[in-house]
N, C-alpha and C positions, 0 to 999 in steps of 0.2 A: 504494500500500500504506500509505504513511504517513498520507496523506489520510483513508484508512479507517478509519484505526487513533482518529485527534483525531476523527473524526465518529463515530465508537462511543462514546468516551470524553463529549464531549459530550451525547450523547444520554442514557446513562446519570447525567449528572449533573442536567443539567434534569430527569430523570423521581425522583432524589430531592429536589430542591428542591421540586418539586409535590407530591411523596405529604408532606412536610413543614408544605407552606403547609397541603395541608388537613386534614391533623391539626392544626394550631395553630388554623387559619382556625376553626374552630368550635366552639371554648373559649374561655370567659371569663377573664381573671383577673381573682380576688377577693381575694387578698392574700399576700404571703407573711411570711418570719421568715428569722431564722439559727437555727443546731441547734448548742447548746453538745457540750461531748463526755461529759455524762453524760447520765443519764434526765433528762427534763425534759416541762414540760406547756407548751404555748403553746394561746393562745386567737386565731382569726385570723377578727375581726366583719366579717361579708357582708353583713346589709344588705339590703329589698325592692329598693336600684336596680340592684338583677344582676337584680330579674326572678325568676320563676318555673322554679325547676332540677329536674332528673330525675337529672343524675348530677354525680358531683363527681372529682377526679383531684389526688393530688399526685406533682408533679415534683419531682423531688432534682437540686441542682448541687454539683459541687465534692469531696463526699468521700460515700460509702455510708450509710444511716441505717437504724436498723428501725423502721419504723413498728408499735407495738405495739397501740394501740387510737385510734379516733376517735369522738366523741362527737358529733355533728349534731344541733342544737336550731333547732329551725322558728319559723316567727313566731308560731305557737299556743301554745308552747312546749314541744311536744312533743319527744321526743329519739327518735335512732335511734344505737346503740351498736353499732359495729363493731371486732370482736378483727381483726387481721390477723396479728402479729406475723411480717410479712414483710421482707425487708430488700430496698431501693430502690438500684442499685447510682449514682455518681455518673453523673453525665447520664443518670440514668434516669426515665422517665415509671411513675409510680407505677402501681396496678391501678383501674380504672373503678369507685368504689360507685355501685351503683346505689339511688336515694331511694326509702324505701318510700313507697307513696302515689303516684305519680305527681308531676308538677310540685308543687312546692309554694317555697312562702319561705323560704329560709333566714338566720337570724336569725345563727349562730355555726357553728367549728367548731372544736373542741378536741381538739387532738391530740399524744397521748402516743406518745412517741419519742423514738432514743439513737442516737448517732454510733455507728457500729462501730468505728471508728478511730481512738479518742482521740487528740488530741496530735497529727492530722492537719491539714490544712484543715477547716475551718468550712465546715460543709456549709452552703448556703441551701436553704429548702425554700416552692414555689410550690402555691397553689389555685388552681386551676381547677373549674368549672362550666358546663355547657348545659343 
């Protein structure tokens, strides 16, 4: 019975270490920042050596943030402006944007965003890209 018990337990653990690896497994990261605890703008330069991206993802560590808008400017220089003003709770994976246009280069991205909880921990906030 006990036996059964650590080999359920096991199993269910390797089965989220895996669904983990490949959610990470096929994101890039292209930079991150720290998130003071007011509104604030950070600009976080990608760069052609990420390659050619379709979607992009921010991850939040440490303490909750709203992400209010993102600004994506291409290597043409084109921009793509996204309102979300959705709040990212701490160790949460932000919402997928997806690139209009398909694959393209992304040159920046600029993103407007506020701690929810002041006077908390220093949220850190991650880009990702595929």
């Amino acid at each position: 019975m006990k036996k059964q018990y650590i080999h359920h337990f096991l199993v269910a653990v390797t089965l989220i270490m895996l669904q983990n690896a490949a959610w990470a497994g096929n994101w890039d990261y292209l930079g991150g920042t720290t998130v003071n605890d007011s509104t604030e703008t950070d600009v976080i330069m990608v760069g052609a050596e990420h390659g050619r991206l379709s979607k992009l993802r921010l991850d939040i560590n440490r303490a909750p943030v709203e992400l209010k808008r993102a600004v994506v400017t291409f290597g043409n220089g084109d921009k793509q402006i996204v309102e979300r003003n959705r709040i990212i709770g701490k160790q949460g994976k932000g919402p997928v944007l997806q690139l209009d246009g398909g694959k393209r280069f992304v040159k920046s991205v600029k993103l407007i965003y506020e701690a929810v909880s002041p006077g908390y921990k220093r949220a850190t906030a991650k880009l990702y890209g595929k």
